[in-house]
VOFI-562392 format. One record per residue (C-alpha): chain; x negated, y negated, z. Coordinates in steps of 0.001 Angstrom, whole numbers, m for minus. Each point is the difference from the previous one (the first is absolute). Layout:
BEGIN
<pt><chain>A</chain><xx>X</xx><yy>Y</yy><zz>Z</zz></pt>
...
This chain:
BEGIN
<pt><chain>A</chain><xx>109052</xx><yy>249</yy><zz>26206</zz></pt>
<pt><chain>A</chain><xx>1678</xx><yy>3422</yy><zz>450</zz></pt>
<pt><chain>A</chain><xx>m3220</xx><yy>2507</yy><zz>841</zz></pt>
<pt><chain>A</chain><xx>749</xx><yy>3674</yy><zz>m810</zz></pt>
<pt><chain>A</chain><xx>m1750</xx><yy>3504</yy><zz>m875</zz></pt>
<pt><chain>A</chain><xx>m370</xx><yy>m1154</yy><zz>m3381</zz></pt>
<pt><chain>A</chain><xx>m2220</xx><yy>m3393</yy><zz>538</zz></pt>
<pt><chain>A</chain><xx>m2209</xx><yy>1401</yy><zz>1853</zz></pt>
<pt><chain>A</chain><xx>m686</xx><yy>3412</yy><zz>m1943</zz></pt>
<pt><chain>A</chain><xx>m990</xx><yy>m3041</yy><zz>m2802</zz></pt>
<pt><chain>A</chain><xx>m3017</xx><yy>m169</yy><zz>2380</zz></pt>
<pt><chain>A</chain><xx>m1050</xx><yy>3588</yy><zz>m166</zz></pt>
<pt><chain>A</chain><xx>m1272</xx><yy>627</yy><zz>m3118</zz></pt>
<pt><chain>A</chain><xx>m2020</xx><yy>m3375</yy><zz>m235</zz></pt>
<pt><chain>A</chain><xx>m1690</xx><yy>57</yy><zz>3825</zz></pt>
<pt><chain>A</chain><xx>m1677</xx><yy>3547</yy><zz>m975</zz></pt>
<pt><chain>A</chain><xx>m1007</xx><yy>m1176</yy><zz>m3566</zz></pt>
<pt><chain>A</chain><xx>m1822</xx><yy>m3322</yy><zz>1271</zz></pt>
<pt><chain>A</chain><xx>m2018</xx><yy>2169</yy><zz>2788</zz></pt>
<pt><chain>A</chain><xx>m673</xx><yy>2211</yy><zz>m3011</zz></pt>
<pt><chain>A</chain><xx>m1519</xx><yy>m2918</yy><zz>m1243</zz></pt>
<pt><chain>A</chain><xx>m1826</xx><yy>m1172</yy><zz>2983</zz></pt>
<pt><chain>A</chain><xx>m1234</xx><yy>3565</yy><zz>576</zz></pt>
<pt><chain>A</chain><xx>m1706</xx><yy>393</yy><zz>m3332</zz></pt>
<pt><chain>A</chain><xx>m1701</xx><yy>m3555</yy><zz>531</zz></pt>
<pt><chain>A</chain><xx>m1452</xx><yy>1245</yy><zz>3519</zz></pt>
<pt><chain>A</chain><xx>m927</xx><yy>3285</yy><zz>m1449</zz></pt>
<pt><chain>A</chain><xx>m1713</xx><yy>m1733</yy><zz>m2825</zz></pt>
<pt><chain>A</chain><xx>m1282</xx><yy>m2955</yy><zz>2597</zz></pt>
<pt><chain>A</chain><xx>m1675</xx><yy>2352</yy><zz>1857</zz></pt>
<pt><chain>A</chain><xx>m2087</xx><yy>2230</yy><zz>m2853</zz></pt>
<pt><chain>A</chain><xx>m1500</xx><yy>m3065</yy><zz>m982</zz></pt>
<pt><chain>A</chain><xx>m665</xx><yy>m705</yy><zz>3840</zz></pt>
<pt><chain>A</chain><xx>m1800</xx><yy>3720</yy><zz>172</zz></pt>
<pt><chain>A</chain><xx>m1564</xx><yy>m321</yy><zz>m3324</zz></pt>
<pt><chain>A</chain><xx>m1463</xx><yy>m4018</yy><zz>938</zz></pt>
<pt><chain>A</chain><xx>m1060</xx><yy>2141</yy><zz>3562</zz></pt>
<pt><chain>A</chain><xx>m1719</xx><yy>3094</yy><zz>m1728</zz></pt>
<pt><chain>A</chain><xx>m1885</xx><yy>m2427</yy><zz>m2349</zz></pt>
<pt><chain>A</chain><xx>m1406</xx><yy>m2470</yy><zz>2991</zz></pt>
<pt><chain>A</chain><xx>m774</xx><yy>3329</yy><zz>1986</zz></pt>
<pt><chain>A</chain><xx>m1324</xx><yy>2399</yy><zz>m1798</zz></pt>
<pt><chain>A</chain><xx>m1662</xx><yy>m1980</yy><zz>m3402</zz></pt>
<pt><chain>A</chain><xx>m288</xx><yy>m3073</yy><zz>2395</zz></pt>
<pt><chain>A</chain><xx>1328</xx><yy>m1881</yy><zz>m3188</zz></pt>
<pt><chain>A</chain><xx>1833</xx><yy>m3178</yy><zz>872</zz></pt>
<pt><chain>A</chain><xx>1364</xx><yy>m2562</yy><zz>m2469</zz></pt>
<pt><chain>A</chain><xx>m905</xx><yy>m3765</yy><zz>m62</zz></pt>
<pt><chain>A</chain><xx>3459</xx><yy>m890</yy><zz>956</zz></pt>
<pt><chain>A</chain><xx>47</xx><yy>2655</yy><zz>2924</zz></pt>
<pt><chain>A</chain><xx>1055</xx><yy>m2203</yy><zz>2704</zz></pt>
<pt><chain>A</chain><xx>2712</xx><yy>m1882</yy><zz>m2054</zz></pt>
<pt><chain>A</chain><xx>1478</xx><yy>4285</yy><zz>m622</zz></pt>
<pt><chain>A</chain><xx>80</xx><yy>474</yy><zz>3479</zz></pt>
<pt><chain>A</chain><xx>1924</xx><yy>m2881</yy><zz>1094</zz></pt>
<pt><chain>A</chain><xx>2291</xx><yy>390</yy><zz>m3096</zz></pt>
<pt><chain>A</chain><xx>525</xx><yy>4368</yy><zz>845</zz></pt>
<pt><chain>A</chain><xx>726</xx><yy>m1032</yy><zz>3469</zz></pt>
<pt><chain>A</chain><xx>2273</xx><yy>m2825</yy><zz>m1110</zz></pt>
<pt><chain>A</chain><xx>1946</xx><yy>2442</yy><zz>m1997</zz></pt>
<pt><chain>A</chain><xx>224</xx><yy>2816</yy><zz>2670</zz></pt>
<pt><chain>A</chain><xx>1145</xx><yy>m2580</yy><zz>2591</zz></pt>
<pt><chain>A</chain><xx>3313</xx><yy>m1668</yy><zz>m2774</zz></pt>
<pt><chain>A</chain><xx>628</xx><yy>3472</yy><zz>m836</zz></pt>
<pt><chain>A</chain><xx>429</xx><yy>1584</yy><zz>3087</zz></pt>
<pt><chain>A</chain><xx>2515</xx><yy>m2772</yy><zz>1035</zz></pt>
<pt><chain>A</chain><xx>1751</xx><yy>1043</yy><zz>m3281</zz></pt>
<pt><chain>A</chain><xx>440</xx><yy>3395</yy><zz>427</zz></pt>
<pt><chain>A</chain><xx>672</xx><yy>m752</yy><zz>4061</zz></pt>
<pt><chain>A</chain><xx>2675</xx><yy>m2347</yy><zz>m1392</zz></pt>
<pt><chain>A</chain><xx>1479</xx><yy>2727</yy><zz>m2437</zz></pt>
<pt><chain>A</chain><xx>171</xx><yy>2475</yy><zz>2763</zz></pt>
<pt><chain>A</chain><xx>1879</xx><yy>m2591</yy><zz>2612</zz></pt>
<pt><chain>A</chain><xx>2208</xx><yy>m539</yy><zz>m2570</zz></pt>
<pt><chain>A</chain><xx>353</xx><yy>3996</yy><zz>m769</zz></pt>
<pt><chain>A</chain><xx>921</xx><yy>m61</yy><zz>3407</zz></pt>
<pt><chain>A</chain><xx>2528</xx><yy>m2937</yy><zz>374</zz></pt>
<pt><chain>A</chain><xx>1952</xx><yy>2037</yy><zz>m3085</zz></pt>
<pt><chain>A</chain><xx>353</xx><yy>2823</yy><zz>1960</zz></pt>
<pt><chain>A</chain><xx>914</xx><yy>m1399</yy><zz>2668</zz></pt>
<pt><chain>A</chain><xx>2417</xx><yy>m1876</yy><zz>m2091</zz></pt>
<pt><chain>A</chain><xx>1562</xx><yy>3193</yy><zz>m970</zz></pt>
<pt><chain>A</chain><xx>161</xx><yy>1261</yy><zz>3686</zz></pt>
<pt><chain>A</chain><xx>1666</xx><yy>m3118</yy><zz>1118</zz></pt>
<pt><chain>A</chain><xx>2400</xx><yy>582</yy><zz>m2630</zz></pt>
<pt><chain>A</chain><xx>420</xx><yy>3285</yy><zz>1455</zz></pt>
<pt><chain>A</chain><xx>1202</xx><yy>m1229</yy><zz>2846</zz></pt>
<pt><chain>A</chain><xx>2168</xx><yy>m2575</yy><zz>m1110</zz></pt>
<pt><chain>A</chain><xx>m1990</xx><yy>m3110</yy><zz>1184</zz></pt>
<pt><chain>A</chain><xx>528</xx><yy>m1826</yy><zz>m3115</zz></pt>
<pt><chain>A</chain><xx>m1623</xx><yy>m3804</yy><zz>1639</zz></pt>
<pt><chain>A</chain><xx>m3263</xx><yy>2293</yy><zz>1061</zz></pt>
<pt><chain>A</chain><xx>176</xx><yy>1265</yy><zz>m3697</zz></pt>
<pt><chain>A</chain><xx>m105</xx><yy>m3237</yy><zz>m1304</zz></pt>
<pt><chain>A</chain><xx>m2531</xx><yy>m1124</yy><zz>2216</zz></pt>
<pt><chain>A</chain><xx>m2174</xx><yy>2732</yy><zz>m292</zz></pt>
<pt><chain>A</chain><xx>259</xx><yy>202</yy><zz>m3965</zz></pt>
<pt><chain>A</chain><xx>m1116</xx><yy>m3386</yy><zz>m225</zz></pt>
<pt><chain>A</chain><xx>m3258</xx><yy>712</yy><zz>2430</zz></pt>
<pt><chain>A</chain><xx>m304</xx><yy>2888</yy><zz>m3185</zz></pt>
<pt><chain>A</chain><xx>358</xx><yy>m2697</yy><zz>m2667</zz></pt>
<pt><chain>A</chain><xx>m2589</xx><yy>m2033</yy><zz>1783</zz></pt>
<pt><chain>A</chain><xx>m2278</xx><yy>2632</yy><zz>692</zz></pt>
<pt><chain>A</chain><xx>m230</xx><yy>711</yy><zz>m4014</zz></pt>
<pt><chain>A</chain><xx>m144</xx><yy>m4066</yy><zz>m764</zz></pt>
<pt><chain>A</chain><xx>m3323</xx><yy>275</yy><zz>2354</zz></pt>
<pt><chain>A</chain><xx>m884</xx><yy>3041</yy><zz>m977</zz></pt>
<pt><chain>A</chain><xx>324</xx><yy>m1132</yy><zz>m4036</zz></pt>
<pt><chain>A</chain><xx>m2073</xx><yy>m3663</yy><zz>1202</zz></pt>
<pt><chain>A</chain><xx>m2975</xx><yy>2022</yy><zz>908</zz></pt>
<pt><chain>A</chain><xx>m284</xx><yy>2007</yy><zz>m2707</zz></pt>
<pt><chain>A</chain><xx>m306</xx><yy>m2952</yy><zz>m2394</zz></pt>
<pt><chain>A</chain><xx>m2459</xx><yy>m1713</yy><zz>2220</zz></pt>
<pt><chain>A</chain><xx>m1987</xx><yy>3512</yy><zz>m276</zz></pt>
<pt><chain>A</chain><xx>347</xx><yy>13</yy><zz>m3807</zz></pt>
<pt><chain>A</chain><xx>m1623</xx><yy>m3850</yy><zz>481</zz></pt>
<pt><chain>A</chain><xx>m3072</xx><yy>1252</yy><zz>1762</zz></pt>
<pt><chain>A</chain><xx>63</xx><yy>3067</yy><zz>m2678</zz></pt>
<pt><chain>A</chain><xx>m441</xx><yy>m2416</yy><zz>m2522</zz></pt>
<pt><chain>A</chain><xx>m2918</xx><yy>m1803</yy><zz>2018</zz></pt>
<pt><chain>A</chain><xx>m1744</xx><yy>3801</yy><zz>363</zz></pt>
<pt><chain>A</chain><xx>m137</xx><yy>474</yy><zz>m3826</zz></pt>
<pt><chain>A</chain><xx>m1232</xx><yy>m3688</yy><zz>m855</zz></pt>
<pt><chain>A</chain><xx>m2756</xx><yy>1065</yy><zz>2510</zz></pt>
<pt><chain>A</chain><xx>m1046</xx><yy>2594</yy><zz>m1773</zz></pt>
<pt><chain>A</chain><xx>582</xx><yy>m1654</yy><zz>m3224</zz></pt>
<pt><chain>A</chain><xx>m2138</xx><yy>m2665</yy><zz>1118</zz></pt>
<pt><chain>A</chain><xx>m3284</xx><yy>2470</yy><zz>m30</zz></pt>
<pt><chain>A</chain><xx>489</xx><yy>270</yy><zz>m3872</zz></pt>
<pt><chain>A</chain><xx>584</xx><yy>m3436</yy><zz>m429</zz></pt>
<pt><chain>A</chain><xx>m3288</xx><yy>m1033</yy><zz>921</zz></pt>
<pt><chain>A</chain><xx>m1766</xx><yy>2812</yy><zz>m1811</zz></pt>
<pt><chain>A</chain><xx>1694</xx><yy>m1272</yy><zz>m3280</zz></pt>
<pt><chain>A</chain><xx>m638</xx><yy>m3419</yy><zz>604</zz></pt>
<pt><chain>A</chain><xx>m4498</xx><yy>931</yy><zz>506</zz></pt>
């Protein structure tokens, strides 16, 4: 495969939109973190299916961490893609780009496994209700 300018600028719009993504999750991830905090703290409310929350948040913050660590290797491995390019090392181009491919694969495995455990937090607190409709 002939690597040039072109394949890898294929990689630049995509790497920032999928941190975008991964960004928004953390940002969201951790208001509910603050907001679960503020409630045990301050109204000393806790949930009956507190402990099962906490090992699901930290679940969550763990997977997507390695996601956006992933995206931002891979960020990386593009422009250093482009540099090796630059300097006319097409084999470390090559070599490189496909570290930047593999980056994203890992990066895009995590991010399903988080949107697994997502679906675990809201059948948690779907399971609360459950019970109260079934008394």
């Amino acid at each position: 495969m002939n690597i040039d300018y072109t394949v890898t600028a294929l990689m630049f719009p995509a790497i920032p939109l999928i941190m975008s993504v991964y960004s928004n999750r953390f940002h969201t991830l951790s208001g509910l973190i603050r907001k679960i905090h503020d409630e045990y703290v301050f109204e000393k409310h806790t949930p009956p299916e507190w402990k099962d929350q906490l090992i699901n948040l930290n679940s969550r913050i763990g997977v997507l961490k390695f996601a956006i660590m992933s995206a931002a290797f891979g960020f990386l491995f593009n422009m250093l893609t482009v540099f090796a390019l630059y300097l006319d090392s097409l084999i470390i181009a090559r070599v490189i780009f496909g570290s930047c491919c593999l980056s994203m694969m890992i990066s895009i495995i995590f991010f399903i496994r988080e949107i697994q455990i997502s679906g675990k937090a809201l059948k948690l607190h779907l399971s609360d209700m459950d019970v109260q409709f079934k008394e």
